[in-house]
C-alpha positions as CSV (number, residue, x, y, z in Angstrom):
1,X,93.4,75.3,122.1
2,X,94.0,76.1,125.8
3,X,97.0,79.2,124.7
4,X,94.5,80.5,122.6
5,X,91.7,80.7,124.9
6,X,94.1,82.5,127.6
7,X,95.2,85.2,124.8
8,X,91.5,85.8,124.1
9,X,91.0,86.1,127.5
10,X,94.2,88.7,128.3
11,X,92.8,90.7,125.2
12,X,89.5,90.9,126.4
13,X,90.5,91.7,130.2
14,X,92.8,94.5,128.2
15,X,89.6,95.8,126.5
16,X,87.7,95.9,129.6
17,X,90.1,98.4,131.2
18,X,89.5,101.1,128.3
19,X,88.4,103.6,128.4
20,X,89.5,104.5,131.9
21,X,87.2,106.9,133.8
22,X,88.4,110.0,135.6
23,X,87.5,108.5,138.6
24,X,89.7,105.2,137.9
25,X,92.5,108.5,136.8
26,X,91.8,110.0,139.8
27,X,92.4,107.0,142.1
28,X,95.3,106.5,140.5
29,X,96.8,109.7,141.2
30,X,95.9,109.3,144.7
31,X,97.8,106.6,145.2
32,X,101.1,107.7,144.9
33,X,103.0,108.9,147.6
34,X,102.2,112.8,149.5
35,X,100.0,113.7,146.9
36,X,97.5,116.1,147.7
37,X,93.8,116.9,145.6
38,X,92.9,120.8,145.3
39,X,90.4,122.7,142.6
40,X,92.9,124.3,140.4
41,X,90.5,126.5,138.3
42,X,87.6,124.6,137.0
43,X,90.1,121.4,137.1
44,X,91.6,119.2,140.0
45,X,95.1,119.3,140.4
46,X,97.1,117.0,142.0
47,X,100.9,117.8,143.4
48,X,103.6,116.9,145.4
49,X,106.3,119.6,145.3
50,X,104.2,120.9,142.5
51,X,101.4,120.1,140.1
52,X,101.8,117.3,138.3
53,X,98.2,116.5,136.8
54,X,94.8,118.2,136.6
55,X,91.4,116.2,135.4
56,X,89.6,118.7,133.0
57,X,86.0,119.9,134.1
58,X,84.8,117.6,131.4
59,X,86.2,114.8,133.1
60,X,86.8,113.8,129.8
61,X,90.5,114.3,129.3
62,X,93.9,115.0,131.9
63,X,97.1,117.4,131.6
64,X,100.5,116.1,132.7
65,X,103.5,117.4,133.8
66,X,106.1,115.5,131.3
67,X,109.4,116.5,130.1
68,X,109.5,117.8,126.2
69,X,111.3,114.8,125.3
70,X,108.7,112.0,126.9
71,X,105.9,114.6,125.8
72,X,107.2,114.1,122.4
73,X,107.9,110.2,122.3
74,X,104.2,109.6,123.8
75,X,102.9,111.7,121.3
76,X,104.4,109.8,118.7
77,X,103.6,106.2,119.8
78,X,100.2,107.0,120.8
79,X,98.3,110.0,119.2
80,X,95.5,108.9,120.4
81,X,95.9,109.3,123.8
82,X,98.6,111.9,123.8
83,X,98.5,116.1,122.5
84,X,100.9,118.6,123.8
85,X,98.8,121.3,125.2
86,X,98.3,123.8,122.5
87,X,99.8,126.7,124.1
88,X,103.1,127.8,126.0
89,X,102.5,125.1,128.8
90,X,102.4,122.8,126.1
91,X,106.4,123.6,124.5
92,X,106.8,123.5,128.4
93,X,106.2,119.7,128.1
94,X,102.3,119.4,129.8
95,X,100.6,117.0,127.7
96,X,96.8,116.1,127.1
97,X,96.0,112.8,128.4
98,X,92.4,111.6,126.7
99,X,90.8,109.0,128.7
100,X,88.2,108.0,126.1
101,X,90.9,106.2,124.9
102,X,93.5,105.4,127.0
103,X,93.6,102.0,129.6
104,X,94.3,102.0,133.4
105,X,98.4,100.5,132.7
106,X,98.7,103.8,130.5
107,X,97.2,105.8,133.0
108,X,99.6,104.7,135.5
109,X,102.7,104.7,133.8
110,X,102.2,108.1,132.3
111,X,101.2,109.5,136.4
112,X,104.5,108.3,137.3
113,X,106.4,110.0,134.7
114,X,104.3,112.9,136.1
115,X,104.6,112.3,139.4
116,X,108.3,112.0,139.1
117,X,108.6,115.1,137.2
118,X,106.7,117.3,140.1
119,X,110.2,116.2,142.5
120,X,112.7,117.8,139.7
121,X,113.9,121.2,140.3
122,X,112.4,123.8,137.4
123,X,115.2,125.2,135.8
């Protein structure tokens, strides 16, 4: 009765937050700390020390800084969502992020991995 009614009602909040918008992506990337907004192309880019995201000109997908080893776990778990960057950025570890099909709480966690890789030193 009552538990089912709240599960149905998590799932559907869940559904409600996909796909997310590049305006939601945007917003979130905003929000964490010293980050700045610039044209990068025909992209925004967002950075700290250094870019860590751009929204495509599409506003249809997002690249991210990640590491080659989150780039390749994401990937794995959600295919969907995630696709390294076909080209030398992309065996660098920046990753495709498609928002058709992604919610805001993957959004987020993925900008912090990114945001958190833009503080590391390049090697």
């Amino acid at each position: 009765g009552a538990q089912r009614a709240r599960l149905a009602q998590t799932i559907k909040a869940q559904e409600d937050e996909m796909p997310i918008t590049a305006e939601q992506f945007l917003n979130i990337a905003m929000s964490f700390e010293a980050v700045t907004q610039k044209p990068h192309f025909d992209r925004i880019a967002f950075s700290v020390h250094r870019t860590f995201a751009t929204i495509a000109a599409d506003q249809k997908s997002a690249n991210l800084l990640l590491t080659p080893e989150q780039q390749e776990g994401r990937c794995a778990i959600e295919p969907t969502i995630f696709t390294p960057v076909p080209n030398k950025w992309g065996a660098q570890g920046w990753t495709v992020f498609t928002f058709a099909n992604a919610d805001e709480l993957t959004a987020r966690a993925a900008l912090q991995d990114a945001w958190n890789n833009s503080h590391k030193r390049k090697k």
